[in-house]
N, C-alpha and C positions, 0 to 999 in steps of 0.2 A: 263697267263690271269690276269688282274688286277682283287684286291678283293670284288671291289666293282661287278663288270659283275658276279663273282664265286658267290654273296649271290643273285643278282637279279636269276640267274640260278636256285638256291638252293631253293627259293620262287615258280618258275614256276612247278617245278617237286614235291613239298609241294603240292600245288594246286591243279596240276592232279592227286594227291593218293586221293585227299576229304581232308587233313589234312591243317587246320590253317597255317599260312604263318606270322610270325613275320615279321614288320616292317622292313626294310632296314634301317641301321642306313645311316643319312647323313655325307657327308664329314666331315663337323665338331665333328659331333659325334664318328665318327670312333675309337673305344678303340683303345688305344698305348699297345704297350709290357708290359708296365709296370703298367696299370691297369686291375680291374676283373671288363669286363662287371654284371650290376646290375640285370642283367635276369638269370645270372649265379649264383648267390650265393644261400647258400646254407638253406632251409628256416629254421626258431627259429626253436629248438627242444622243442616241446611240457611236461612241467613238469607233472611229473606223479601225478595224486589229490589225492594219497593214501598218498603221502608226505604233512608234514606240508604245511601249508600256509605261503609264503614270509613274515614277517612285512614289513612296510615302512622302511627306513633308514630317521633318523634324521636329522636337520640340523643344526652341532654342531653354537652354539653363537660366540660373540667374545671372543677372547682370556681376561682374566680379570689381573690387574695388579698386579705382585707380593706383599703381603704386608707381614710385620711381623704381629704373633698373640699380643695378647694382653698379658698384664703381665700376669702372674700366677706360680702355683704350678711347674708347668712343668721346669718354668725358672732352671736350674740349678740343676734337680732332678736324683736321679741314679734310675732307674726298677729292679725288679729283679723278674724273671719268677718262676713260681712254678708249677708243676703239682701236683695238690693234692693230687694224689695217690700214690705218693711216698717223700711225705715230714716226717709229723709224724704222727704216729697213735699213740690216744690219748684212744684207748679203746680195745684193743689187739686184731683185727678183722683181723689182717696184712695189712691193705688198711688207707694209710693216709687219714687224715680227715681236716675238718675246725676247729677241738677244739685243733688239731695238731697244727695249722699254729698258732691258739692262743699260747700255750702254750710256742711256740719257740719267739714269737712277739720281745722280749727281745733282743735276737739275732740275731734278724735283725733290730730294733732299739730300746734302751730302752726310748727313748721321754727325755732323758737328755742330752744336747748341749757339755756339759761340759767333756764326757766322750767319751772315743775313745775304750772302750772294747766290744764297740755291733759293728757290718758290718757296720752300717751306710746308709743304703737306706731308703729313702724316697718314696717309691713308688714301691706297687706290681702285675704285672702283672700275675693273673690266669688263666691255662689254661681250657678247658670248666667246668664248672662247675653243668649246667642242665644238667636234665636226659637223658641218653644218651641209646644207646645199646650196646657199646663198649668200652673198659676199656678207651681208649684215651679218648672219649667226643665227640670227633667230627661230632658222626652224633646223631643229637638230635633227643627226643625225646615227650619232654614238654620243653619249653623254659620258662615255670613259676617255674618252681621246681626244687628246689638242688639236685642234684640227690646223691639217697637215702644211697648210697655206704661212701656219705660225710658228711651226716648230714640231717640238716632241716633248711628250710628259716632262720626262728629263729638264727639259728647258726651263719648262714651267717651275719646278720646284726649286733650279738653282735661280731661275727667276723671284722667288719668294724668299730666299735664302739671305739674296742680296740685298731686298728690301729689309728684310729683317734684322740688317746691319745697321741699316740706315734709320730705325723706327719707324718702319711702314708699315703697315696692316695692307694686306694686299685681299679685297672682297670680289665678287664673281657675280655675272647676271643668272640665274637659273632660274632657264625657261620651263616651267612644270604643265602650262595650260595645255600645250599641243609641242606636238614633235612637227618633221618634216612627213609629206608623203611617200620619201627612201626612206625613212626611218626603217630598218627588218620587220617590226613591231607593228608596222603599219602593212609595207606589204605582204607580210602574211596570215594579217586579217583580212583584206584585201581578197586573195585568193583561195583562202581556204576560210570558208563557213562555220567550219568543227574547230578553226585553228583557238589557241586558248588566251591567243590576243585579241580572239573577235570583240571580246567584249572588255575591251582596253578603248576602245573609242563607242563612237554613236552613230547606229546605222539607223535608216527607215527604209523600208520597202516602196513607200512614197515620198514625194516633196511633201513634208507638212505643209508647207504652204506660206510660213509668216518668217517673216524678216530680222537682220540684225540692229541691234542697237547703234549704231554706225550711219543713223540717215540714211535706211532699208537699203543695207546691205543685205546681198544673198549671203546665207548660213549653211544651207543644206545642199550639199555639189553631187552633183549623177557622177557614180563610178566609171570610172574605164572600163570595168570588168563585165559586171552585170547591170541586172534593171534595179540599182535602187540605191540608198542617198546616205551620204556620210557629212556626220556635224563639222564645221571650222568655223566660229567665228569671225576670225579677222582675213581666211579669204580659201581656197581650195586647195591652197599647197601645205595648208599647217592645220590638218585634222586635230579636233580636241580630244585630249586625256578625261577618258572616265574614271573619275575619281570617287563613284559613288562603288568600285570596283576594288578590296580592300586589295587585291592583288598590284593594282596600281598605285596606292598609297604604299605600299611596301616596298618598291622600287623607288620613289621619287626620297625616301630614308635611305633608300642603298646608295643613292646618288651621292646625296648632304654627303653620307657617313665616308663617302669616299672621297671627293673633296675634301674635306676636313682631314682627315686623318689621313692618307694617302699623299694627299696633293697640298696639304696645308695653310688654307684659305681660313683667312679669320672669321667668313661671313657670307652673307650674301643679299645679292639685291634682286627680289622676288618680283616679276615682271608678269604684270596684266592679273596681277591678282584679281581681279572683280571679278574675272569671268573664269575660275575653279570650277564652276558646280552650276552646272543651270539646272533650271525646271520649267518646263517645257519653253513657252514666252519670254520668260523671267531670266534674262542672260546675263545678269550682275547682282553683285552685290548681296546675295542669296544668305538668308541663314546656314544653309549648309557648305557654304566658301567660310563663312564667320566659325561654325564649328571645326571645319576641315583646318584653318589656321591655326585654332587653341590646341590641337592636337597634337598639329608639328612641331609649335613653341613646346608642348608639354617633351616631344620626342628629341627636340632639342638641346631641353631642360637637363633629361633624365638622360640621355646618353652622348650628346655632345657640347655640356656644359660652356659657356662661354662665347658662344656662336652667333656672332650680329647679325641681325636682320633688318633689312628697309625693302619696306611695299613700295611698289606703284599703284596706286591708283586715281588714277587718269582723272588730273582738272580735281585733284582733291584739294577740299576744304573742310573748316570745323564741321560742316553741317555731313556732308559725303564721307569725311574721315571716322565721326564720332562712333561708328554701329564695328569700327575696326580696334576698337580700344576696349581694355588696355588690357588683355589678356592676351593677345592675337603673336604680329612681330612687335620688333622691339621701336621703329620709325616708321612714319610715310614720309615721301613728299610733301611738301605744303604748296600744290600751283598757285592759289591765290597770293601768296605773300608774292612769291614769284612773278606773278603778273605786275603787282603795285608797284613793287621796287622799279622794276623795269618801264612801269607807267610814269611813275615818279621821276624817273630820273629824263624821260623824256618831254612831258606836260609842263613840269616845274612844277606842280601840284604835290601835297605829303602828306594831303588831309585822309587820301585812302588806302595809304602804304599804312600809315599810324592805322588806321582803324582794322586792316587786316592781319598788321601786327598784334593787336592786343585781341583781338578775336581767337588767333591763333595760341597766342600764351597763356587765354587765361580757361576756351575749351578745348584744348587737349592736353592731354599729361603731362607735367614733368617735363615741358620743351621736347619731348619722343617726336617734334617733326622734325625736318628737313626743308630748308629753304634751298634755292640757286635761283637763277639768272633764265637760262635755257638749257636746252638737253639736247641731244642726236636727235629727235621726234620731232623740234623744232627750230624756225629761224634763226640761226646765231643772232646775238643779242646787239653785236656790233653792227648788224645789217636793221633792225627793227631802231637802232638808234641813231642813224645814218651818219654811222662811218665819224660821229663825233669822239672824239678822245675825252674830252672835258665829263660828258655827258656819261661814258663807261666810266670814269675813275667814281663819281659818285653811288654809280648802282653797285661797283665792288665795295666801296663803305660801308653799305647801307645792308649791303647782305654778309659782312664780315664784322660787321657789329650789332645785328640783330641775335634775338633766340634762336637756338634750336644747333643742328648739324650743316653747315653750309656743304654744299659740293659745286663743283668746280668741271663746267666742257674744258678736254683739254683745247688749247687756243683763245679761248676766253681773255686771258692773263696777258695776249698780244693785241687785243683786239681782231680776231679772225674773221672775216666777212663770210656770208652762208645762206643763200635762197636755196628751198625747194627746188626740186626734184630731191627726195634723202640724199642721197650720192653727193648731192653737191653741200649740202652741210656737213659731211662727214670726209671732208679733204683731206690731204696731205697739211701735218702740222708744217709752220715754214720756220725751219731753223736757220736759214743765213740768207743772202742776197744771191747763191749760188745758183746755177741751174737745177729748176724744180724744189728749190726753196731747201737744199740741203737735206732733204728729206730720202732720195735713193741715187745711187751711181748708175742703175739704169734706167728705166722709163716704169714711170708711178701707174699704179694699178689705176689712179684717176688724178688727172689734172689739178692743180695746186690752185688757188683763186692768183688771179694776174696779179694782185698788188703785191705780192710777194719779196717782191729784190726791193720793195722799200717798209713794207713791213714782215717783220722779222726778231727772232730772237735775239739774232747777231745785234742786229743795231740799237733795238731798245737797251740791252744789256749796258752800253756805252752812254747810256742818255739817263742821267740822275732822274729826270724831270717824264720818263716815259711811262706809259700805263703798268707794265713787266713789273717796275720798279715799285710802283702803287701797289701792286699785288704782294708782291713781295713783304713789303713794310705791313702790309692787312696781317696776311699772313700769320706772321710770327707776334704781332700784336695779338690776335684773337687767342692764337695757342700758349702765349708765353704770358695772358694777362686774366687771372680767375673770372674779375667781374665778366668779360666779354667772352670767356670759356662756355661759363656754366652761370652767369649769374641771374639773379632775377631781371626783370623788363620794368622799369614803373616812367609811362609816360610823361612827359612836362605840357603844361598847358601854354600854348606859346601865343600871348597878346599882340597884334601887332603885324602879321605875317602869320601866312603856310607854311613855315617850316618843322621841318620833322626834329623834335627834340625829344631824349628821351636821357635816364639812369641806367646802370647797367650796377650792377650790386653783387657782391661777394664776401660775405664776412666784413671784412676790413678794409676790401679793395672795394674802389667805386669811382670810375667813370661817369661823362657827361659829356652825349653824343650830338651833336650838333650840325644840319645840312638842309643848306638854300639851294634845293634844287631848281629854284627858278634861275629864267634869265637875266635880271637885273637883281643889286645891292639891295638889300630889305629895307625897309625903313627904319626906325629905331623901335624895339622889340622889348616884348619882357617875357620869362619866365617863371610857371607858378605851378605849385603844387598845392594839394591841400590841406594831404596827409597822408603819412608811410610810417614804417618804422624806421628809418631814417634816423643813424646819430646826432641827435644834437649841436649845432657847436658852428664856428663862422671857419671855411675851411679855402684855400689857394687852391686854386687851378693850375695846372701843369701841361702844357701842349704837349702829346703824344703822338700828333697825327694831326698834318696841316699847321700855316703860320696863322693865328690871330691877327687882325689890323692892329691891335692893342694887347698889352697883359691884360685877361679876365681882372673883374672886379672879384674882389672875396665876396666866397658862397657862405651866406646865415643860413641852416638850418633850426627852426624852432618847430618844439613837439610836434616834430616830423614834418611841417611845411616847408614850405619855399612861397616866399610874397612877394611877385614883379618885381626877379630880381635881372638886372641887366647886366649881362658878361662882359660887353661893347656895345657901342651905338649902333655898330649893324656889320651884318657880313656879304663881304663880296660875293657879286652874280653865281652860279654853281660852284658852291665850296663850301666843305665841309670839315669837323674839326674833332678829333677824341680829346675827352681833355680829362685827368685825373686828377680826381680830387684830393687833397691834403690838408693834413692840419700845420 
């Protein structure tokens, strides 16, 4: 029977039960196979109102045009991180302090140009320094106060005082995503419903039910108080900042502007940014974290002129960094380059340090990233490279003559050994062979790594030939030399071998960075380029950094190439070379 007779049928026997009779669709109407009639589907499921309430979603702007920052400090600057509870303790309590980081100042620069016996950094990155509830920092507790373990405000600013003698930029971690569950702010949302910090965090009456981006983690924790759930992404002691709350963006300004102006921090390094602003599922990387950024840059801009900033965002690369640029902060991390180098230096392989290198300099701005090694979050880098010397002097080359802003774990520069559990990569730095590595007169808030009494600042200090010393010479090479400052990146194609070669360019100044991260002497090699804008002209190489087996042969370049040209017949097993170019 045709289908259309089968529905008028199917209407008339509707009819005579008493029940409603749907239209007959007409011919033209007739659903095909391959559509679902619209009386069919399936209605909205009704959202439970025990669950938060949807925000609106945004409507991101346009895209704004890459630009470089302006001059400054930053130009050309090496970071170098410190946790302050384990730098030095300057009053035998075992818990480094701020009178610690004074008294070492020397040694990470003495503010004299002329001398190469201090590390030579310019800039230091601490990690939290407010009152906290956990020896890390990271879940605050007052964001006006040093917390008490480190000293007193006071401290802090004659602490900045004295860097500032020395040309230090002293930057700060500010943690804006979540406080602690002591935070005031928290417990008396907490307790009071009507309180006007209620809506400074994220409650539900229920568990939503879905997990964190953290390989399902829980997100949503049962109060202590009553029946119903408050947001943390990274775990139930650090409730998150509603920032969709303009009350809350107005505070996390009061902060900056206090720091800054108040306490006198050139800057800050912005932690966990990806997770500002979620929407419901959606715990990173949000358009509304991307506009909640250009705002701060803009409040920045307009009332704390001059103020640097560097993101975190976790395991960032071009692809995860790009939706952060370039209107946002002023840096991120770069983990990929990060990763390679530290690959590189242990595979002997350079084929994907080079490739993450030029990925990184040629999509993102203006070198706005930041390279290192490792950080507090991870395995010191001397343990991921077992405990090789050889093998660390290269990955500091390689991150002291690449693009962008390097930073620096303190103990890096000794080679400091550091497995998981955190605690245990965040030890006591070891300044002598004394008991407990010179680090306190009484007993350390945490155990020093055992190698201690033979590595040391005391000892390398003594040894021309030690990593300390390697660091050192990086050091003041990258700051004190344009090309490797600030300059461009233009890779060399290298025939012959994996090794990483590359240009480092500055006006007039121009480097040629050269490193066999393998185990064994290369073979005989060449170098080529294809084209650059490259001066012309047949130019000397000059060792700035490492002995040559041989003088370089003179560099031809013509209309910007370089053709299989050979420096030396080959370079020794792990070794690498800066070499400056001249005419």
């Amino acid at each position: 029977m045709h289908r259309l007779s089968l529905l008028l049928l199917a209407a008339m026997l509707l009819a005579a039960c008493g029940l409603p009779a749907a239209t007959p669709p007409t011919p033209a109407e007739t659903p095909t196979s391959a559509a679902t009639p619209t009386n069919t589907r399936p209605p909205t499921p009704t959202r439970d109102p025990r669950l938060p309430t949807l925000p609106p979603r945004i409507t991101p702007g346009p895209t704004a045009t890459p630009f470089p920052l302006a001059a400054g400090w930053w130009d050309g600057a090496v970071c170098y991180e410190i946790f302050v509870r384990s730098f030095y303790d300057s009053d035998g309590d075992g818990i480094g302090d701020l009178n610690g980081i004074i008294a070492k100042l020397d040694y990470l620069n003495d503010g004299d140009p002329t001398t190469t016996t201090d590390l030579g950094i310019n800039c230091i990155w601490l990690m939290p320094v407010a009152e906290a509830a956990s020896y890390h920092g990271y879940d605050t507790i007052d964001y006006y106060t040093v917390e008490k373990d480190y000293g007193t405000n006071d401290d802090f600013k004659r602490l900045v005082a004295e860097a500032d003698k020395r040309g230090i930029k002293i930057i700060i971690d500010l943690v804006l995503n979540h406080t602690s569950t002591q935070h005031p702010w928290f417990q008396e949302a907490l307790r009071d419903p009507n309180s006007p910090y209620r809506d400074w965090y994220l409650w539900s009456a229920i568990d939503p039910g879905y997990r964190g981006p953290f390989g399902n983690n829980v997100v949503w924790h049962k109060s202590p108080i009553r029946d119903e759930y408050y947001y943390g992404v990274f775990w139930g002691g650090m409730p998150d900042l509603n920032f969709r709350n303009p009350a809350v963006t107005a505070e996390a300004y009061k902060i900056a502007r206090f720091w800054v102006e108040e306490m006198g921090v050139a800057g800050f390094r912005l932690d966990a940014i990806k997770h500002l602003i979620e929407y419901y599922t959606l715990q990173e990387d949000t358009a509304e974290t991307f506009e909640w950024l250009r705002e701060f840059r803009r409040f920045l801009e307009r009332e704390l002129p001059g103020t640097f900033t560097v993101g975190e965002v976790y395991n960032g690369n071009p692809r995860t960094l790009a939706p952060y640029y370039p209107d946002q902060l002023d840096y991120y991390f770069e983990f990929e380059v990060a990763k390679q180098i530290v690959g590189a230096a242990n595979t002997g392989l350079a084929r994907l340090l080079m490739q993450a290198t030029q990925d990184a300099y040629t999509k993102l701005p203006y070198q706005r990233w930041a390279p290192f090694l490792t950080n507090h979050d991870q395995n010191r880098v001397m343990s991921v490279l077992g405990n090789d010397v050889t093998k660390a002097k290269l990955a500091a080359l390689a991150l002291l003559t690449m693009p962008g802003l390097p930073f620096i774990y303190y103990g890096e520069e000794i080679g400091m050994l550091g497995v998981k559990p955190d605690e245990r990569i965040r030890t006591p730095m070891q300044w002598t062979k004394e008991e407990f590595g010179g680090f306190t007169s009484g007993f350390p808030w945490q155990m020093p790594q055992l190698d201690y009494p033979s590595k040391n600042v005391m000892l390398q200090d003594e040894d021309p030939d030690s990593l300390l010393n390697a660091y050192r010479q990086l050091i003041h090479l990258h700051i004190n030399t344009p090309a490797l400052a600030t300059g461009d990146f233009i890779p060399l194609q290298a025939k012959g071998d994996d090794i990483a070669a590359y240009i480092r360019r500055s006006g007039d100044d121009i480097v040629v960075v050269i490193i066999n991260f393998d185990a064994v002497p290369t073979e005989p090699f060449t170098l080529s380029l294809s084209g650059s804008d490259l001066p012309d002209g047949t130019y000397q190489l000059v060792s700035l950094y490492g002995t040559p087996p041989a003088p370089p042969a003179p560099l031809t370049i013509s209309n910007g190439a370089i053709v299989e040209y050979q420096p030396f017949t080959e370079i020794p097993a792990q070794t690498g070379y800066i070499l400056k170019v001249e005419r």
